[in-house]
N, C-alpha and C positions, 0 to 999 in steps of 0.2 A: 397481381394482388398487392394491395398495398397494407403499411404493417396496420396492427388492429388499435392502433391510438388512436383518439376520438381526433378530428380538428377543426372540432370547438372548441370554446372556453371551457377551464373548470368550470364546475358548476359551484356557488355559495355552499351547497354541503361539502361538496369536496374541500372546500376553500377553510372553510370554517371548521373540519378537521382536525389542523393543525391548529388553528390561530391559537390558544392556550396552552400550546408545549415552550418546556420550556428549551431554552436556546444551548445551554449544558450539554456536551454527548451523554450518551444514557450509559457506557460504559465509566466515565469517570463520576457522576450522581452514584453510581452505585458501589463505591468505593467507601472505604471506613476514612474519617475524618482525622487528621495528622497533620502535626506540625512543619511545617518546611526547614530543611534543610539550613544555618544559617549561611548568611552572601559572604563572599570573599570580601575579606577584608586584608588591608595592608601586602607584604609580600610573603609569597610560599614557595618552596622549594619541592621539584617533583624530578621523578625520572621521565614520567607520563601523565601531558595532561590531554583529557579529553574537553574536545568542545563539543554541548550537545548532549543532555540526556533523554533520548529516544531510546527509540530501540537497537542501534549502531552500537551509540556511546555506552549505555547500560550493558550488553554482550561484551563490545570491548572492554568493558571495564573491568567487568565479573572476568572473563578467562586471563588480562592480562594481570589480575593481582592474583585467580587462582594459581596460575602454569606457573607465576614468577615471584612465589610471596616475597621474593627482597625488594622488589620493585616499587617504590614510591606513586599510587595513581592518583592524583586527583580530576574530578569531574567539575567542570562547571556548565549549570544551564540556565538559560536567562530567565525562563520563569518558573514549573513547576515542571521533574522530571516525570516523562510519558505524559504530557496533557497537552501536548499539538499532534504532529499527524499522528504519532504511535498509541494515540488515545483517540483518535477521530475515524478510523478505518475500519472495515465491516469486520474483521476477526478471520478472513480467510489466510488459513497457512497452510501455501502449497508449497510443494515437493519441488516445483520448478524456480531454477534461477533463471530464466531466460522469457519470464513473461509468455511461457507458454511452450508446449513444441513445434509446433508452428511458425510461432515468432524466431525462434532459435533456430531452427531448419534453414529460417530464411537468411536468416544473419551468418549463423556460424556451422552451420555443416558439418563441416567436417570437423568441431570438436566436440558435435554434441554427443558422442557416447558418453565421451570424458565428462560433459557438461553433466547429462543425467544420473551420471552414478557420483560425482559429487554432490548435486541436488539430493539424491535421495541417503545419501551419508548425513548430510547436513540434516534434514527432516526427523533422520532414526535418532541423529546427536540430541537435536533439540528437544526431542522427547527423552532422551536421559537426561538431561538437565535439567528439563523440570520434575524429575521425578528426586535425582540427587538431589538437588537444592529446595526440595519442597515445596515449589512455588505451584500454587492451586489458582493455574487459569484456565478453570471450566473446559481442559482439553476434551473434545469430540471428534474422532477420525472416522466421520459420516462421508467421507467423498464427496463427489461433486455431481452434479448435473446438469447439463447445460440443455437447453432448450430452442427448438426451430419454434418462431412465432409465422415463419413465410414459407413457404416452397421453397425458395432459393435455399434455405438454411436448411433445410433436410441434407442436400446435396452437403454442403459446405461442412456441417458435422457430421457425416458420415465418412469423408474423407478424416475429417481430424481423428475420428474412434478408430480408424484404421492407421494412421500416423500412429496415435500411442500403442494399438498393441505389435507395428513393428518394433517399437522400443519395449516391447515386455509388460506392456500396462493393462490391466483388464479396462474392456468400454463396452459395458454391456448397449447395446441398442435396442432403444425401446420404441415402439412405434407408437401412435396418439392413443389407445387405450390403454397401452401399458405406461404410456407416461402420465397419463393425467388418474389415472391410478397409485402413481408414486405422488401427485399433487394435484388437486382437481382446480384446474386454471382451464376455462373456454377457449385460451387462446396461445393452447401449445399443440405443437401437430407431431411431435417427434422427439426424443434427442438421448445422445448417450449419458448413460449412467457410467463414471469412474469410481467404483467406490472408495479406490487406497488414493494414497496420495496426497490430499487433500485432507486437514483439520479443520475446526472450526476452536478457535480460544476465545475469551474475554481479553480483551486488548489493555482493559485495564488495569486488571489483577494481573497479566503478563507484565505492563510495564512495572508495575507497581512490586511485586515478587523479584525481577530483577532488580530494580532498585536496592529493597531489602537485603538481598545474595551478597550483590557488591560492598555493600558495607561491611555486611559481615566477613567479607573477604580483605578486609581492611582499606578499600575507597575509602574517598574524603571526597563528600560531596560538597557544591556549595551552589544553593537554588536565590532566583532571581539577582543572577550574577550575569547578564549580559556583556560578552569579550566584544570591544570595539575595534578591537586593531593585535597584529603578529608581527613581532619586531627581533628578526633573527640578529644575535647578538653573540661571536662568539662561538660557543659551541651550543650554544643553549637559544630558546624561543623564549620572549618575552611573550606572554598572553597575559594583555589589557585587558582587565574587566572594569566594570565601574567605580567600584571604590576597592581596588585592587588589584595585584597582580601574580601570575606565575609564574619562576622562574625554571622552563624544563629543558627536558635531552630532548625530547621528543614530543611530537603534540597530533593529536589524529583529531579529524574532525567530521562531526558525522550531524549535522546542520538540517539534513533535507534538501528545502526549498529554499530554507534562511541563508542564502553563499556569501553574505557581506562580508567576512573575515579572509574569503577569499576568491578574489573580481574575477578571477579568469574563470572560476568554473562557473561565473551566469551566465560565459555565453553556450554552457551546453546546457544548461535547465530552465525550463517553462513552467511557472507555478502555476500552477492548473486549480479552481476550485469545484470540489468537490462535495456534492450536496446528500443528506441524506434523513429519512424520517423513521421511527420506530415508533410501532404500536402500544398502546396499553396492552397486558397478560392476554390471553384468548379464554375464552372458558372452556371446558370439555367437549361442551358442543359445538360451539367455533372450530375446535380443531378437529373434529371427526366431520366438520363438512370438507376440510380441506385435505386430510388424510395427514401425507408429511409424518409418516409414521418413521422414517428413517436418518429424517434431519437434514438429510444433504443441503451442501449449501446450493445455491441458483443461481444462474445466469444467465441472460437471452440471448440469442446467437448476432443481435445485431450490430452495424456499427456503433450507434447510440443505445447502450448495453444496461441493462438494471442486473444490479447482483442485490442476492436478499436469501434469508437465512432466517432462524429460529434464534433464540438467547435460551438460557438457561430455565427463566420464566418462562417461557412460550409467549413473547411479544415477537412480534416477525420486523426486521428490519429490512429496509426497501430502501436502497439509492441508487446512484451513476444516474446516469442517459447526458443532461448536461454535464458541457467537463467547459467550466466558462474559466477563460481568460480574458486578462485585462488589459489594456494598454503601460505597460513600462513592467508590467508582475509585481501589482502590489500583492503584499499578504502584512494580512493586521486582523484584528478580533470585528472592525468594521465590517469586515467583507464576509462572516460567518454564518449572518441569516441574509435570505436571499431569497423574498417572497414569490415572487415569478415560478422558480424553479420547484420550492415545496409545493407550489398549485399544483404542476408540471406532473411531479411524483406523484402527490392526492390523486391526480384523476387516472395515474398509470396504475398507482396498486389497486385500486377499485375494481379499473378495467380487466385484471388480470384477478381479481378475486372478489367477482361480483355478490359473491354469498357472504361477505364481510363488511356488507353496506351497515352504519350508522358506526363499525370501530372508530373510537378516534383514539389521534397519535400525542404522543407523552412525550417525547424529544422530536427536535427539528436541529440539524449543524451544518456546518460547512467545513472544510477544512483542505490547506493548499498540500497538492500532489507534486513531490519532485521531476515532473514528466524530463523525460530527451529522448530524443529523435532515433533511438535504438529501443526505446521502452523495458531498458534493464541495466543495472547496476552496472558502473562504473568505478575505474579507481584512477589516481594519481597521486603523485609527490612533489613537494614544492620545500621551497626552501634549503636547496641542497640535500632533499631526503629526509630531513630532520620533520616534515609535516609530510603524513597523507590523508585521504580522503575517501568514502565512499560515497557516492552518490545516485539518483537517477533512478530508484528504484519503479519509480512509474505506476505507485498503485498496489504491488504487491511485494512491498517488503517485511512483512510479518515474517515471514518463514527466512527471505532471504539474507534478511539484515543479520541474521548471526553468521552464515557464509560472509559478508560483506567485512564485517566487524574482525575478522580471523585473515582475511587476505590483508586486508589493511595492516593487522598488526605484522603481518608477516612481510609488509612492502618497509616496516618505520625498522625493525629488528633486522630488516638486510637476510631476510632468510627466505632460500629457495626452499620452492614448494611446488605440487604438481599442481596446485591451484595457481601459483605466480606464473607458472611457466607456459600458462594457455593465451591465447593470443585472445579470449573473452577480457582477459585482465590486464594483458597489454595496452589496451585500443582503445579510444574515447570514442562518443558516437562524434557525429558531424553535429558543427553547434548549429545553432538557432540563430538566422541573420539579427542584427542590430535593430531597434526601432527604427521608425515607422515601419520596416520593408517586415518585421518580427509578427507585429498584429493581421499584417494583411494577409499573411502565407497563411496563418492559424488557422486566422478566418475562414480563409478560402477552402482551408482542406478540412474545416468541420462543416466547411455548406457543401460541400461535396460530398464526406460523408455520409450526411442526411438526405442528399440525394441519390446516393447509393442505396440507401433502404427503403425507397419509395421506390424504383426502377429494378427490383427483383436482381439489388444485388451488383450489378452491370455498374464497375468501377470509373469509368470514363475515363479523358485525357490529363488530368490533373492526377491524379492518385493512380493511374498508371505510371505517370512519369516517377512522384515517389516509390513506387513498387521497384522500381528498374533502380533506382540508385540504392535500395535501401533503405528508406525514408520513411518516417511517420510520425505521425500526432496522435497518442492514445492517456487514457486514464485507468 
């Protein structure tokens, strides 16, 4: 059985769908209007400078001037803080740092007890922070869903609902009337309901609420400050911006996909783009054809994967399935509309929710994903210690990046911790070969992929071979 995407073309209505959304994420459009930050200018003196206000640098920021109010922190980000990926991502925060248990299972084993119950410390933390620090990002702890579109994916998530609850996770399993009960979609046959674990926030009001915290925590922000260059000097890092500079002890960087300030970590990150569309509000009766009475977020169980969820309005957001790369990893606002793939999406949300024929969609984005070849956050140090870095979060660092942001600061303070001491944060994945040989691996193991969910699943000789080392390409 092959999966239930049409393959034909869009059709002109699907097409014409989107063609009037605007190119904005619908998470940052619906943010209150605010002055930026002003740019560094001339020089400053820090204990700690952040490069990067995402959701990394923003976490880092806010605990290292809460934990340490003598601490001196300044932030700089090169355009507007949370308005690249930590504004561009569907709003899923999970409990897991390892990209799943699955994924983790396969990687790390034998620390994943350790792994999961620091995952799920970090998820309870971040929900007291936003309640301490007041920050109103539309939290929703609706669990997740994930869904068989094939036969083969009944099997494949009934092993995973059985994987979490030997780790103590409820996964209710639901068969094709009780799931399309929880969503009336024609072309779901199965899949488990988790209901904890998983949140659903506004990615925007997150970043943007962080931002807020940090200051009031005494940050010094300083937006559309692009750092060029790290120039250890001494005991201290010089951090180059454009019309400035920092003069700190210590400097953590938390970039994403952007690694230009530091060359070694491109060869473990793939900027990945990542496409996605959101509906105009649904009306009442829109949303009682489709039920969705519980919110959970979705996901389909295939290689080439749609996640999609509700907003606060009831507009439903629909992306993934392409995770396109590009020859050398550019990433720039060029590469953010990306009409091929919005078609791709029009004729997939349709397919999956035929009773929603004539909605059209109000935002269309793109936005580059820090992918590596472990599909979960990484750390490092450079500079004799005086910089580190988290990176690699692969898609799901909403929840993770406050984990991510606290190890970091615990690798630059020289402080053991049972989170320092797992070998998850000793270990870089395996990089990503050099151009040409970079684009052709990609390639090849996303045409495989997609040949994998045409042949009921049946991995073949290529992505066998990655399974054996280790190895992967995900978004």
């Amino acid at each position: 059985m092959t999966a239930p995407w049409p393959t034909t073309a869009p059709t002109t209505e699907q097409i014409g769908a989107f063609a009037d959304a605007s190119t904005r994420p619908f998470w940052l459009d619906d943010l209150p209007i605010r002055d930026p930050h002003p740019r560094l200018e001339g020089v400053v003196d820090a204990d700690l400078c952040i490069v990067g206000g995402g959701f990394t640098g923003l976490w880092a920021a806010l605990h290292a001037a809460r934990d340490t109010p003598e601490r001196s922190v300044v932030l700089l980000e090169s355009g507007r803080c949370g308005e690249a990926a930590s504004g561009r991502n569907g709003g899923f925060l999970d409990a897991s740092l390892t990209h799943g248990l699955a994924n983790g299972c396969t990687r790390f084993a034998d620390e994943m007890v350790a792994l999961e119950q620091h995952g799920g410390e970090n998820f309870a933390a971040l929900r007291s922070d936003l309640e301490r620090h007041g920050i109103a990002a539309d939290y929703e702890e609706t669990g997740a869903l994930d869904v068989a579109l094939q036969p083969h994916q009944i099997r494949e998530l009934d092993e995973l609902a059985e994987l979490m609850r030997n780790f103590g996770h409820e996964a209710r399993r639901l068969d094709q009337d009780a799931v399309r009960a929880e969503v009336a979609s024609p072309t779901y046959l199965a899949g488990p309901w988790s209901p904890r674990g998983t949140a659903l926030v506004h990615p925007g009001k997150l970043g943007d609420g962080l931002r807020g915290a940090a200051v009031a925590a005494g940050v010094q922000i300083a937006e559309h400050s692009p750092v060029h260059a790290l120039r250890p000097r001494g005991a201290e890092v010089i951090v180059a911006a454009a019309d400035g500079q920092v003069r700190a002890r210590r400097v953590l960087i938390g970039t994403g996909a952007q690694t230009g300030v530091l060359p070694a970590v491109r060869h473990y990150i793939a900027p990945v783009y990542d496409y996605v569309l959101v509906t105009e509000p649904l009306s009442a009766t829109q949303l009682g054809e489709i039920g969705w009475r519980h919110r959970q977020g979705l996901a389909d169980g295939a290689n080439q994967f749609h996640y999609y969820r509700l907003t606060g309005d009831d507009r439903i957001l629909f992306g993934g399935y392409d995770a396109v790369y590009r020859y050398g990893g550019p990433v720039g606002p060029r590469l953010e509309d990306h009409a091929p793939t919005f078609a791709r999406l029009s004729q997939h949300f349709f397919t999956t929710f035929p009773q929603l024929a004539g909605v059209r969609f109000t935002h269309r984005w793109g936005g580059a994903i820090d992918t590596c070849s472990r599909f979960a956050v990484f750390f490092g140090v450079a500079h004799g210690g005086r910089v580190a870095y988290a990176a690699g979060y692969t898609g799901l660092g909403v929840g993770a990046s406050r984990f991510g942001a606290q190890v970091a600061l615990d690798l630059l303070d020289g402080r053991d911790s049972a989170a320092t001491a797992l070998r998850f944060t000793r270990t870089r994945p395996v990089p990503f070969p050099p151009e040409p040989l970079r684009s052709a691996v990609i390639q090849l193991t996303r045409n495989r992929l997609a040949a994998a969910d045409r042949r009921e699943g049946r991995r073949g000789l290529w992505l066998g071979l990655l399974d054996r080392f280790g190895l992967g390409f995900d978004s």
